[in-house]
TIFIMAR-736838 format. One record per residue (C-alpha): x, y, z; residue in one letter; residue number from 0. Coordinates in nm, 3 decimals. Each point is the difference from the previous one (the first is absolute). Last residue first. Example, Ala and Ser with C-alpha at 12.3 -4.5 7.8 and 13.67 -1.06 7.14 Angstrom:
BEGIN
1.367  -0.106  0.714  S  1 .
-0.137  -0.344  0.066  A  0 .
# end
This chain:
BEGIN
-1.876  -1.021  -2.270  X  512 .
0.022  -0.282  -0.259  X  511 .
0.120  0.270  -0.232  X  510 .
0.278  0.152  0.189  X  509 .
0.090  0.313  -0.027  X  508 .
0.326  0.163  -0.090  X  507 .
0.209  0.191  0.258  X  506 .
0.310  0.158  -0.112  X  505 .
0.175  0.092  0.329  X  504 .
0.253  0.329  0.131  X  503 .
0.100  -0.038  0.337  X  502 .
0.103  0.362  0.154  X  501 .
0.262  0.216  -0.057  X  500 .
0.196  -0.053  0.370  X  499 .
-0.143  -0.349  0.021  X  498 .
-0.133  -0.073  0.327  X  497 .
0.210  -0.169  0.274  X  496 .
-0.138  0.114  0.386  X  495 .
0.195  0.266  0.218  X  494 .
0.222  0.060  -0.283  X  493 .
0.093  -0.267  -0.260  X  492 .
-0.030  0.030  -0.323  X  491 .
-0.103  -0.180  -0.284  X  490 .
0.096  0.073  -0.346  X  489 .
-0.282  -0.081  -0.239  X  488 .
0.064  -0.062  -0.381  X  487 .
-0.128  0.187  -0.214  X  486 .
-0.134  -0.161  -0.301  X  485 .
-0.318  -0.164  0.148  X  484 .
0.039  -0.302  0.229  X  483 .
-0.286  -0.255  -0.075  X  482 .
-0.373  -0.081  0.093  X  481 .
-0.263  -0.217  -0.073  X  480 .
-0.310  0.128  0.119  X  479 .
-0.338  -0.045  0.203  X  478 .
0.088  -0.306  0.204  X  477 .
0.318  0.091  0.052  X  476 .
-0.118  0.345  0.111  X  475 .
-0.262  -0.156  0.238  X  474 .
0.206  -0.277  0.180  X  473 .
0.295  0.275  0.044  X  472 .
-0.206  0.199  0.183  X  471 .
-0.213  -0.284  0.212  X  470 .
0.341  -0.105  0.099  X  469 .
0.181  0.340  0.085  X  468 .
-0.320  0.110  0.223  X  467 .
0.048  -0.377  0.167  X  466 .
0.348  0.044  0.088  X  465 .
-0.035  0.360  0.089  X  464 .
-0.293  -0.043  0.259  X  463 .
0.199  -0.327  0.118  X  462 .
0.311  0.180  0.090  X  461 .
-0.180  0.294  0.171  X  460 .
0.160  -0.056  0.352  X  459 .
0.329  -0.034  -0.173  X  458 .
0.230  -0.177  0.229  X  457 .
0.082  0.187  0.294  X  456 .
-0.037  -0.300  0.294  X  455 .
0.202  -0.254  -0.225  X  454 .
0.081  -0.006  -0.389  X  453 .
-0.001  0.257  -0.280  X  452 .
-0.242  0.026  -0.289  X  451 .
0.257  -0.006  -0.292  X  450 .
0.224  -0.249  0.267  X  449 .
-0.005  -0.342  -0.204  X  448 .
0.256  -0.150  0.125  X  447 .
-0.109  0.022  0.409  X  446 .
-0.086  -0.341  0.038  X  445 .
0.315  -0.100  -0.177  X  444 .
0.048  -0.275  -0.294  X  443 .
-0.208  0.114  -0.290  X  442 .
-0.279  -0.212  -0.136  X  441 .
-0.250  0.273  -0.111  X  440 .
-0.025  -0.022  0.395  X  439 .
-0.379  0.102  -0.017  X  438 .
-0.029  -0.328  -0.242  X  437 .
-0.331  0.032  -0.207  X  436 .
-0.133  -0.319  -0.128  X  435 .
-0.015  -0.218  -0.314  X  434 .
-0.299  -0.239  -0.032  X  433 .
0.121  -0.390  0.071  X  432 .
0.090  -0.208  -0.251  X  431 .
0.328  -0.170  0.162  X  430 .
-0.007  0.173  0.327  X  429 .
-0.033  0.286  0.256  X  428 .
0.113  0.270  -0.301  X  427 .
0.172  0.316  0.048  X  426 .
0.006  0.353  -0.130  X  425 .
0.190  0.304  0.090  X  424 .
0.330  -0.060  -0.190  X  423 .
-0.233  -0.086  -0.345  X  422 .
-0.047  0.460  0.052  X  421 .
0.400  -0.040  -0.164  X  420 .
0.137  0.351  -0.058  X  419 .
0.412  -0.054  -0.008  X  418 .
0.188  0.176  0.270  X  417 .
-0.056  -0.292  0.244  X  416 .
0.101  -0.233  -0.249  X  415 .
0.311  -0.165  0.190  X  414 .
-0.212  -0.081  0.336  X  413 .
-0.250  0.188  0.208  X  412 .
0.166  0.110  0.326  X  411 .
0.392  -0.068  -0.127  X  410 .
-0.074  0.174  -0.286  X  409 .
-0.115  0.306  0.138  X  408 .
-0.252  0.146  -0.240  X  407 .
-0.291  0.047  0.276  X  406 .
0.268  0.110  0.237  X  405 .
0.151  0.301  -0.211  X  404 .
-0.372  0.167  -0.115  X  403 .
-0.059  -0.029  0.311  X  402 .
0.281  0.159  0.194  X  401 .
0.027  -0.034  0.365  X  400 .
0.231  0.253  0.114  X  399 .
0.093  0.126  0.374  X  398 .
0.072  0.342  0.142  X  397 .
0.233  -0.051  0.348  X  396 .
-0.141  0.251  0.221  X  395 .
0.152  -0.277  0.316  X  394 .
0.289  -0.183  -0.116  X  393 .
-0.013  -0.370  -0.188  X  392 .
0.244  -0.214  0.149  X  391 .
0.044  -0.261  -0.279  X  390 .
-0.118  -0.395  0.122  X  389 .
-0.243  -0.013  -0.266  X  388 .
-0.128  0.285  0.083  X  387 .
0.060  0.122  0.365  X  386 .
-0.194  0.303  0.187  X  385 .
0.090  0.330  0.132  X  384 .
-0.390  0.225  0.035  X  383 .
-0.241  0.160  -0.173  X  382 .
0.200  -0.136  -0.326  X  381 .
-0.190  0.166  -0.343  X  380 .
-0.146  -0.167  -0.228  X  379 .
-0.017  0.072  -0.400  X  378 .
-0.201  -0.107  -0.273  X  377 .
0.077  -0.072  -0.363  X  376 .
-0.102  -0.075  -0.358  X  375 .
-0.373  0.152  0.079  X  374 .
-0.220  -0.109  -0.325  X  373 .
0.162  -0.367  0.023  X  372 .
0.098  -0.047  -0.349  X  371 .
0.108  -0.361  -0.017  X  370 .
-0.200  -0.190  0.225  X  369 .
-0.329  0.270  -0.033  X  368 .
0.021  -0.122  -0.346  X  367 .
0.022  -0.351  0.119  X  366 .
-0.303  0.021  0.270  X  365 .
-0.164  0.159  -0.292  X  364 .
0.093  -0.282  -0.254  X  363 .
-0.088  -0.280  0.224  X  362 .
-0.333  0.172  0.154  X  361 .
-0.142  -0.044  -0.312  X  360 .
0.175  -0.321  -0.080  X  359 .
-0.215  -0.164  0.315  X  358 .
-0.341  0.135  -0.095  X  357 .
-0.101  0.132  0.319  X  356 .
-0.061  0.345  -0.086  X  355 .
-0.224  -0.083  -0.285  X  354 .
-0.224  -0.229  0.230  X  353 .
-0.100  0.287  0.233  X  352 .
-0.057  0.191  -0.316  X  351 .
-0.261  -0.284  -0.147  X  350 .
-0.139  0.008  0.366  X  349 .
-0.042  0.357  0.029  X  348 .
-0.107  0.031  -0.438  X  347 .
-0.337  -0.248  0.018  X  346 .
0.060  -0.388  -0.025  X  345 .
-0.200  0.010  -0.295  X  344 .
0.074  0.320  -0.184  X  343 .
0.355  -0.076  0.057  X  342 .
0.061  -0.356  -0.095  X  341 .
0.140  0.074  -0.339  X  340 .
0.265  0.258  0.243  X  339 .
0.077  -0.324  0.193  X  338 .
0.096  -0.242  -0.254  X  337 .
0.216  0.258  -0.175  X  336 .
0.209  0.130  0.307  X  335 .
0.250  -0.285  -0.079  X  334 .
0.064  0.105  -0.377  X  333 .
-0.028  0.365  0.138  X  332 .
0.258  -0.082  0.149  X  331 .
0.208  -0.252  -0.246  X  330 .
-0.037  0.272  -0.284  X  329 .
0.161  0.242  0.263  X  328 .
0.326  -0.215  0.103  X  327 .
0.073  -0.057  -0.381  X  326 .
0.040  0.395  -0.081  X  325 .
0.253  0.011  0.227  X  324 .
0.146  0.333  -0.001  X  323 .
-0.316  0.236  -0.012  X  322 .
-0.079  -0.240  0.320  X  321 .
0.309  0.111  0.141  X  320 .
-0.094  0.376  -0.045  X  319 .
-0.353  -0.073  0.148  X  318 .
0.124  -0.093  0.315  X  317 .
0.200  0.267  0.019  X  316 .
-0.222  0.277  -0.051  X  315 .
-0.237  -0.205  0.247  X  314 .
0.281  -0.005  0.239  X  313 .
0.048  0.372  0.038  X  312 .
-0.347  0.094  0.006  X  311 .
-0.067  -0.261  0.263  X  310 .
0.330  0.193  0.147  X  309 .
-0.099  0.389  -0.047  X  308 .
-0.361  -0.106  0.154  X  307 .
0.049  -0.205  0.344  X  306 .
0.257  0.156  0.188  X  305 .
-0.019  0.406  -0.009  X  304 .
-0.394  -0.018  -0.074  X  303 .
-0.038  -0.260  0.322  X  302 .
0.216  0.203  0.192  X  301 .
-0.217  0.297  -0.094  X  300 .
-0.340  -0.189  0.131  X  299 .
0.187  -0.100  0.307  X  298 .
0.090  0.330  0.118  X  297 .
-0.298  0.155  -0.052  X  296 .
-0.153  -0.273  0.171  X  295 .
0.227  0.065  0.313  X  294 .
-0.169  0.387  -0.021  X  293 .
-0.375  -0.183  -0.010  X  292 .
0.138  -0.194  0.314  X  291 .
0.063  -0.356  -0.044  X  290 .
-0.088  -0.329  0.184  X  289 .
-0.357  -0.011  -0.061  X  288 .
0.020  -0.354  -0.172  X  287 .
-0.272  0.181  -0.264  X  286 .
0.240  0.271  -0.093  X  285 .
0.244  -0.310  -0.173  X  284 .
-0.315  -0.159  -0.123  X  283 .
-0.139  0.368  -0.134  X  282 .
0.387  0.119  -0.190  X  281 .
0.022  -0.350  -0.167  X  280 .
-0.325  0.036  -0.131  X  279 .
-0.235  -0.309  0.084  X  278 .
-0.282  0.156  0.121  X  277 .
-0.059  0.269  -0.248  X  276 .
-0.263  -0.173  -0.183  X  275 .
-0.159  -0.092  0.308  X  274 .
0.022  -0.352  0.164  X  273 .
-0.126  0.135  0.393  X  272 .
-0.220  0.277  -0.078  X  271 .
0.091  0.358  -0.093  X  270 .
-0.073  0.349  0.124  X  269 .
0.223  0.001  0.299  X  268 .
0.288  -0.191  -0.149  X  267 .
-0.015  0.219  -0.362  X  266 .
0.017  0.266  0.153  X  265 .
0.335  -0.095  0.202  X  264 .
0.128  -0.079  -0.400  X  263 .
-0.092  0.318  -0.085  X  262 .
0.224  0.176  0.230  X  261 .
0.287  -0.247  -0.046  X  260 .
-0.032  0.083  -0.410  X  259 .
-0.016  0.387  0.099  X  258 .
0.306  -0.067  0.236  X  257 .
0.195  -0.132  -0.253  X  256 .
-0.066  0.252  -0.257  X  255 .
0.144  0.248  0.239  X  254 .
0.268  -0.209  0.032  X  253 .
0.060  -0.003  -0.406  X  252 .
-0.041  0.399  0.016  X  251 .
0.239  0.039  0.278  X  250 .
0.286  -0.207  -0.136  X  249 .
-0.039  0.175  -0.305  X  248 .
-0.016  0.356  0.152  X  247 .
0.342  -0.106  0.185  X  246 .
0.152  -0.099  -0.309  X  245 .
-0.094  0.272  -0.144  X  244 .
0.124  0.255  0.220  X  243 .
0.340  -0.171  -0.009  X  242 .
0.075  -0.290  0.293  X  241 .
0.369  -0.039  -0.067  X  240 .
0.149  0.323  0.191  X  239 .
0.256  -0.159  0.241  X  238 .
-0.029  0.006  0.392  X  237 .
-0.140  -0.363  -0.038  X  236 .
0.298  -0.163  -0.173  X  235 .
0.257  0.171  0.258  X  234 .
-0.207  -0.148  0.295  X  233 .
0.016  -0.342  -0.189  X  232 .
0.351  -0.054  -0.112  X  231 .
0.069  0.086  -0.342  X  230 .
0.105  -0.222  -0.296  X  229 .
-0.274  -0.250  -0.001  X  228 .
-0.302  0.207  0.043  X  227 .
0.159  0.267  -0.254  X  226 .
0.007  -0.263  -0.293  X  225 .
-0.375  -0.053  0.045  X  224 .
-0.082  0.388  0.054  X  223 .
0.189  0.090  -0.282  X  222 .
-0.214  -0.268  -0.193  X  221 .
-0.316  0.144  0.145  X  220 .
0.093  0.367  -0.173  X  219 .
0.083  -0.148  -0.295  X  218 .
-0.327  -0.168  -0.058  X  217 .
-0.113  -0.349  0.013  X  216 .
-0.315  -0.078  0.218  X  215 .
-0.137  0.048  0.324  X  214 .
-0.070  0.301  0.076  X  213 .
-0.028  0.190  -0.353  X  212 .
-0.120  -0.286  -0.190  X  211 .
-0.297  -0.059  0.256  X  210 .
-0.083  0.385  -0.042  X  209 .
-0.026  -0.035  -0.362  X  208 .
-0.191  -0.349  0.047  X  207 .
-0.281  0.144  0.231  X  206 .
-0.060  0.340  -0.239  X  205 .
-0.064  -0.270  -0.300  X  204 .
0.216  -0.110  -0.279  X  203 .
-0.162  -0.245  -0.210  X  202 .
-0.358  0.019  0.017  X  201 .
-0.139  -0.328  -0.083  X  200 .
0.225  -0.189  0.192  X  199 .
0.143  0.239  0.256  X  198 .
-0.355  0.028  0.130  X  197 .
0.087  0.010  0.363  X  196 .
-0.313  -0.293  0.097  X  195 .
-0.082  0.026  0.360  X  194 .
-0.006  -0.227  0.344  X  193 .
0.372  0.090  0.093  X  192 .
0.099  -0.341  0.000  X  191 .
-0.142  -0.233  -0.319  X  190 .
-0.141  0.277  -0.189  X  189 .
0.343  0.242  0.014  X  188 .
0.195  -0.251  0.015  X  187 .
-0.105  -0.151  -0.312  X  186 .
-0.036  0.329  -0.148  X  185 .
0.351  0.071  0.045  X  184 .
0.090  -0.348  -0.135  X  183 .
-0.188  0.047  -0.310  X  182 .
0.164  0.357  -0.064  X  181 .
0.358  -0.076  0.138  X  180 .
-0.013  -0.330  -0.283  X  179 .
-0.137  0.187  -0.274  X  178 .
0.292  0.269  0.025  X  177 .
0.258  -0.256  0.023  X  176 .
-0.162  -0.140  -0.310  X  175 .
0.057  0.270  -0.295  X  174 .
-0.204  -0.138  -0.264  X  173 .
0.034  -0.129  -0.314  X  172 .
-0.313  -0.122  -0.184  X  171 .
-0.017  -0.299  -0.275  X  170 .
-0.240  -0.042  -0.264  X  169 .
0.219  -0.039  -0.251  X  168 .
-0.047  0.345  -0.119  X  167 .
0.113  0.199  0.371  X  166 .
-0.175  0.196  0.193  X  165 .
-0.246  -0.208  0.197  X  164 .
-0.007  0.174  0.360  X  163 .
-0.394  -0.158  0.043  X  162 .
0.131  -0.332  0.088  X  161 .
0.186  0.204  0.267  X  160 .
-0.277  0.160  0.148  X  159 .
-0.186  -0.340  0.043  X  158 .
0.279  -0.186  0.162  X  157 .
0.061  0.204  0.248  X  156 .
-0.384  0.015  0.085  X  155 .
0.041  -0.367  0.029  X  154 .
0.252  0.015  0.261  X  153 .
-0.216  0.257  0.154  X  152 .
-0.268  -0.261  0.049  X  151 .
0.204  -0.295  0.055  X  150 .
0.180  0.176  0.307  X  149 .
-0.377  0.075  0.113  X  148 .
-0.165  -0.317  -0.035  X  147 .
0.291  -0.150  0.173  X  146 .
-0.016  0.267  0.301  X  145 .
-0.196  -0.224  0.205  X  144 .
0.252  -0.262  -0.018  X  143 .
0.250  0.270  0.163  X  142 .
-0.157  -0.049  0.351  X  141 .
-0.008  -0.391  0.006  X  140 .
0.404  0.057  -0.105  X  139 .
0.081  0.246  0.294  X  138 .
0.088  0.326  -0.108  X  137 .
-0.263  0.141  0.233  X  136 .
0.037  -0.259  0.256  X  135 .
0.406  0.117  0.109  X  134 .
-0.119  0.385  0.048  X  133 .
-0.058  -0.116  0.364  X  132 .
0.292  -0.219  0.034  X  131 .
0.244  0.237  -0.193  X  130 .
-0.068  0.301  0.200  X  129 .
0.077  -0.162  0.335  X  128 .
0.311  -0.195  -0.094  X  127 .
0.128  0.345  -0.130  X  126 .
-0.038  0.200  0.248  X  125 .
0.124  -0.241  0.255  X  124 .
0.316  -0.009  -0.199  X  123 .
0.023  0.204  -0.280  X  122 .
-0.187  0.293  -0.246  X  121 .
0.052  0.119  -0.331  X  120 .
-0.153  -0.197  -0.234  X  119 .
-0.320  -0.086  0.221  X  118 .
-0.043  0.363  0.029  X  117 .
0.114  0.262  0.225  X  116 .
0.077  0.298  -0.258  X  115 .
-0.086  -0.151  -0.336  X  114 .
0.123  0.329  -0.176  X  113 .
0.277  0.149  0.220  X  112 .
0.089  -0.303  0.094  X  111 .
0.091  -0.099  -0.363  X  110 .
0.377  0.085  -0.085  X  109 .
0.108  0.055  0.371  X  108 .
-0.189  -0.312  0.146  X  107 .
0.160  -0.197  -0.278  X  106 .
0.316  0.128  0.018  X  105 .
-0.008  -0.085  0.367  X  104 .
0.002  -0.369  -0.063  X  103 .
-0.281  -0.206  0.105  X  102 .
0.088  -0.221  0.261  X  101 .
0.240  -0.278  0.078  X  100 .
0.038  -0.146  0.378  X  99 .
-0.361  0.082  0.042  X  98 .
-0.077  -0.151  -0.338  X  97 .
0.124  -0.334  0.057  X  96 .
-0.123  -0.229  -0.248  X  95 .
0.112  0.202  -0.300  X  94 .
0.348  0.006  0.133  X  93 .
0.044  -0.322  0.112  X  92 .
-0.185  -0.162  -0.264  X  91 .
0.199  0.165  -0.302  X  90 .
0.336  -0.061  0.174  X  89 .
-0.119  -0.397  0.052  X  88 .
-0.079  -0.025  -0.401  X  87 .
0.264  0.198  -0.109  X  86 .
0.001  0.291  -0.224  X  85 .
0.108  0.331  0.266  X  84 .
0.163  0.365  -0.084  X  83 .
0.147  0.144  0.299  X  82 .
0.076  0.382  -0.113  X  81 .
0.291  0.257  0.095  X  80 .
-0.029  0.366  -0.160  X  79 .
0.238  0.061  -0.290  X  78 .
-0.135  0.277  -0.132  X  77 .
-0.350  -0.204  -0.097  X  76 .
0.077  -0.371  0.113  X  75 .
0.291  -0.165  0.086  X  74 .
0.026  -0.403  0.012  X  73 .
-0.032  -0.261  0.309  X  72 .
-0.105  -0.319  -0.083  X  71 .
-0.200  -0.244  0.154  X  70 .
-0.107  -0.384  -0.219  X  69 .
0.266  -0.222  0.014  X  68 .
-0.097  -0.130  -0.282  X  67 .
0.113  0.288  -0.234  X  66 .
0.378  -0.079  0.099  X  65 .
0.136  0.071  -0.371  X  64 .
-0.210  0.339  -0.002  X  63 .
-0.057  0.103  -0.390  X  62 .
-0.353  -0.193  0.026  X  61 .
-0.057  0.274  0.337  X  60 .
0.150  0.278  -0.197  X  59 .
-0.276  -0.049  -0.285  X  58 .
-0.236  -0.076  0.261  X  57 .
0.064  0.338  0.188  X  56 .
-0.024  0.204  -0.314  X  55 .
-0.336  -0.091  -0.102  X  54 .
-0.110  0.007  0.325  X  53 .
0.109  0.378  -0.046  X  52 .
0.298  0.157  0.204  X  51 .
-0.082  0.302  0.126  X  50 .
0.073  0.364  -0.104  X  49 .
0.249  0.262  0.053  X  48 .
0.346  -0.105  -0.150  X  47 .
-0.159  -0.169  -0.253  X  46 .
-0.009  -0.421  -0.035  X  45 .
0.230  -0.174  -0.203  X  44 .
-0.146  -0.109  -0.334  X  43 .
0.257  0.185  -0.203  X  42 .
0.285  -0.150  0.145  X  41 .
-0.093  -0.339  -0.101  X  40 .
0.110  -0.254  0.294  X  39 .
-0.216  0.135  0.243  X  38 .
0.146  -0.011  0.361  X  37 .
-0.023  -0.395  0.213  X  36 .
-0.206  0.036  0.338  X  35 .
0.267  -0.017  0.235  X  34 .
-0.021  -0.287  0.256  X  33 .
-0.035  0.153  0.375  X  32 .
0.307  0.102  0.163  X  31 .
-0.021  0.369  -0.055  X  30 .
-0.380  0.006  0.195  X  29 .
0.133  0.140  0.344  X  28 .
0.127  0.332  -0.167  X  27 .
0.302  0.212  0.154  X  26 .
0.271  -0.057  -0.306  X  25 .
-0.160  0.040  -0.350  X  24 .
-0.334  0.037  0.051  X  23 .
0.069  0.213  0.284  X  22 .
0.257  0.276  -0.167  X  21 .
-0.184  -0.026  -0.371  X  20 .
-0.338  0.071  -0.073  X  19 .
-0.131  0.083  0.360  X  18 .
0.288  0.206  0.121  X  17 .
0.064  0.152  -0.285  X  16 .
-0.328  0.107  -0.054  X  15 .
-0.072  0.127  0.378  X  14 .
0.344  0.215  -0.051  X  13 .
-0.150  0.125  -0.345  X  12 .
-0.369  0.103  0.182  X  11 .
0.182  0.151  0.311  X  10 .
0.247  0.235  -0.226  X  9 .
-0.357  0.130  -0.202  X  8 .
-0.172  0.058  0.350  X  7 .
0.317  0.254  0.104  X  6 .
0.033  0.103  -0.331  X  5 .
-0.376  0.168  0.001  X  4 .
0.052  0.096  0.366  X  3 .
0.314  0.188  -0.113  X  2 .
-0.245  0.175  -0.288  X  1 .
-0.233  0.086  0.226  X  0 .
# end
C-alpha cells in the first residue's frame, strides 16, 4: 500500500516538473511568442496556485512595451503555459471559429456535472443545433413581453427598501449585493422557469441555499476551480470534490427543474394560443419541440449557472459607479422625467418600452458593463494546430480573452478607457439633432467591447440581461439618490467579480419620485 502510495506520489512530482518547468522552458512550441510583461510590485504577483485576474492581466498588459502587438504568452497557475489575446484580428479569429477553439476543459470539469449537456457546455453540431432553436426565446420581440414584469419586480425592489429607513436623516443603508441576487433570482425565476422564488420578500429560501451551495462561492468550489487547472482531466475526476451536499444541492435545484418543465407541458395542453405562460423562456424553447424533458433539465440549469450570478454581478456594479457619480443619476432620471409624467396616459408597457431606449440609459449601463464586465475572462481551447497572427499555435493550447482587459485597452478605446465616460456611447447626426445611442461607444475594433462576447458563442441571453439591467437601474435612480457607505467594497474576481463583503449604499429618496 504504502509503495503504491509513493509510487502515485513520484508520478504526480515528475508530471509537475515536467509541465512547470522542463517544456516551458526548452520543449514548448509557444517560447517565441512576446512575453506578457511580470508585475512590477511584488506584492501583486499572482499565487502559486491560482489564476491570474483580469485585473492582473491589464495591469501586465499596460506594463508590456509591445502591447500592440496584441498575443502574448505568460504562465498561469504553477507555471502552466497560457495564450492571452487583445487584438482586434486575434479576437475575431478565435471567437469566430469555434471549432478550431472550444470551450476549455476546465469548464466542462468545473460545471458539467451541473449543466450536464447544455448550451454552455456543448460544441460543434451540438451546439449550432441548440442555439438556433433556443435562439427565439431570448430574442428581443420575446423579451418585450417581459417589460411589465422586469418593471414589476424592479419596483418591488424599490418598495422594500424605502421601507429599510434606519437612519435620522432619512436615509437607509443597505447591503446591495444581496438585493441585487434577490431581484435577479426572481427575474429568472418569472421570466424562464414560469414561477416567482420569493427571494424578495423572503430572504433566504430552500431554492437559494441550495443555489449557493452549487454554484456559488465556497471553499470547497474554489478547490475545485484551482484543481481544474492544475490536474489533468482523468486525475481531476477520480478526486473527491462532489461532497454529499453538493450533490443533494445539485439534485434539489434539478428536481425543481423538472417540476417547472412539468408544469410548463400543462400549461401547453390546457392553455390557448397567447396564455399567460406563453412567453416563458422555458415554454418557447419547449414549444420548437427540439428538446427532450432530460435536455430541458439541462437547459434550465445552464440558464441558472449563466444568467443569474452575472446580472447580479453587474447590477452591484452598476450601482457602485452610480454611488460615484452623483451627476450621471440627476441627468437620468432628468431624461426619464418626461416619460414617467406621461405614465398614466401612455399606460406603464409603452412608458417602459420608452425608458429602455432613452439613449444615456443605455450609455451608463453599456459603460458599467465597459468597465466591470461581470466575467473578466474566458478561455478557448485549440481542437486543433492553428496560426495567430502568424505564431504557430499547438493543438490543447488554452487561450485568453479577457474582458475586463479589452474593454480598457487603450489602443481599442483611446487614452480614457479606464476613466467612466457613458458621453462615449452617444452620438449626434447633426447640428441640433436629438442625441443617439452609438453600439460602438466609439471604440476602434468590432470586437472592443467583448462583456457579451463576439461570433457563434456570444451570449445567447445578452439582450435578456441588457434590458433586466436597464429597467433596474431606471427604477432605483428614479426612486433614490444613492452613495457609497463607509466601507468600501473590494471586488473580486472569481468566476464572475462581486465584492468579497458586499456593496454597502445609503439610499435616500427622492421627492419627485
Amino acid at each position: 500500500m504504502i509503495n503504491a502510495s509513493l509510487s502515485v506520489l513520484s508520478g504526480v512530482i515528475l508530471y509537475l516538473l515536467w509541465k512547470v518547468w522542463l517544456y516551458p522552458k526548452y520543449f514548448s512550441h509557444l517560447k517565441d511568442l512576446p512575453q506578457l510583461q511580470e508585475e512590477a510590485d511584488v506584492s501583486k504577483k499572482t499565487a502559486l496556485l491560482r489564476e491570474p485576474t483580469g485585473e492582473q492581466l491589464d495591469r501586465r498588459l499596460q506594463q508590456t512595451s509591445d502591447r500592440a502587438v496584441g498575443i502574448f504568452r505568460f504562465r498561469g497557475i504553477l507555471g502552466g503555459e497560457r495564450v492571452i489575446i487583445t487584438s482586434d484580428e486575434a479576437l475575431g479569429e478565435v471567437l469566430r471559429k469555434p471549432d478550431v477553439y472550444q470551450v476549455s476543459r476546465q469548464r466542462r470539469l468545473l460545471l458539467g456535472h451541473l449543466a450536464g449537456e447544455g448550451l454552455l457546455m456543448v460544441d460543434g453540431e451540438a451546439h449550432k443545433y441548440q442555439r438556433k432553436h433556443m435562439a427565439p426565446a431570448f430574442s428581443l420581440p420575446n423579451i418585450r413581453h417581459h417589460y411589465p414584469l422586469f418593471w414589476q419586480k424592479a419596483c418591488e425592489l424599490t418598495t422594500l427598501l424605502s421601507k429599510r429607513r434606519q437612519n435620522k436623516d432619512n436615509t437607509s443603508t443597505v447591503e446591495f449585493y444581496a438585493w441585487a441576487g434577490s431581484v435577479t433570482m426572481d427575474i429568472i425565476g418569472v421570466a424562464a422557469f414560469g414561477t416567482d422564488f420569493g427571494l424578495l420578500q423572503d430572504g433566504q429560501t430552500e431554492f437559494s441555499t441550495k443555489y449557493m451551495k452549487a454554484f456559488g462561492w465556497n471553499p470547497i468550489n474554489d478547490l475545485r476551480l484551482k484543481l481544474a487547472y492544475l490536474l489533468p482531466g482523468w486525475l481531476f475526476k477520480l478526486l473527491p470534490l462532489k461532497t454529499k451536499s453538493l450533490r443533494e444541492a445539485s439534485t434539489f435545484i434539478r428536481a425543481r427543474c423538472a417540476m417547472c418543465i412539468g408544469q410548463a407541458r400543462q400549461a401547453m395542453q390546457n392553455e390557448k394560443e397567447g396564455g399567460p405562460h406563453a412567453n416563458t423562456i422555458c415554454r418557447v424553447i419547449m414549444d420548437s419541440n427540439a428538446f427532450s424533458d432530460k435536455d430541458m433539465e439541462d437547459q434550465l440549469m445552464t440558464m441558472l449557472a449563466a444568467g443569474h450570478d452575472t446580472v447580479q454581478s453587474a447590477l452591484t456594479l452598476t450601482m457602485a459607479l452610480l454611488c460615484e457619480h452623483q451627476g450621471t443619476q440627476i441627468r437620468l432620471r432628468d431624461e426619464m422625467a418626461p416619460n414617467m409624467s406621461m405614465a398614466e396616459e401612455l399606460g406603464w408597457e409603452e412608458t417602459i418600452g420608452r425608458i429602455v431606449r432613452i439613449p444615456y440609459l443605455q450609455a451608463v449601463c453599456h459603460e458599467a458593463l465597459r468597465l466591470f464586465p461581470p466575467v473578466a475572462a474566458v478561455r478557448r481551447q485549440t481542437t486543433r494546430s492553428s496560426t495567430l497572427l502568424g505564431y504557430k499555435i499547438p493543438k490543447g493550447t488554452l487561450i485568453l480573452a479577457s474582458p475586463w482587459a479589452v474593454n480598457r485597452d487603450t489602443t481599442h478605446w483611446g487614452p480614457d478607457a479606464s476613466q467612466f465616460r457613458p458621453e462615449r456611447w452617444l452620438e449626434t447626426t447633426g447640428a441640433g439633432e436629438p442625441l443617439k445611442f452609438n453600439a460602438r461607444g466609439g471604440s476602434s475594433g468590432k470586437h472592443s467591447f467583448l462583456t457579451f462576447l463576439h461570433g457563434p458563442r456570444n451570449c445567447v441571453g445578452q439582450v435578456f440581461a441588457t434590458t433586466e439591467l436597464l429597467i433596474t437601474v431606471a427604477a432605483l435612480v428614479w426612486k433614490f439618490q444613492m452613495r457609497m457607505g463607509e466601507k468600501k467594497p473590494i471586488w473580486a474576481q472569481e468566476i464572475v467579480v462581486k465584492p468579497r463583503e458586499g456593496l454597502e449604499v445609503i439610499l435616500k429618496p427622492v421627492a419627485a419620485s
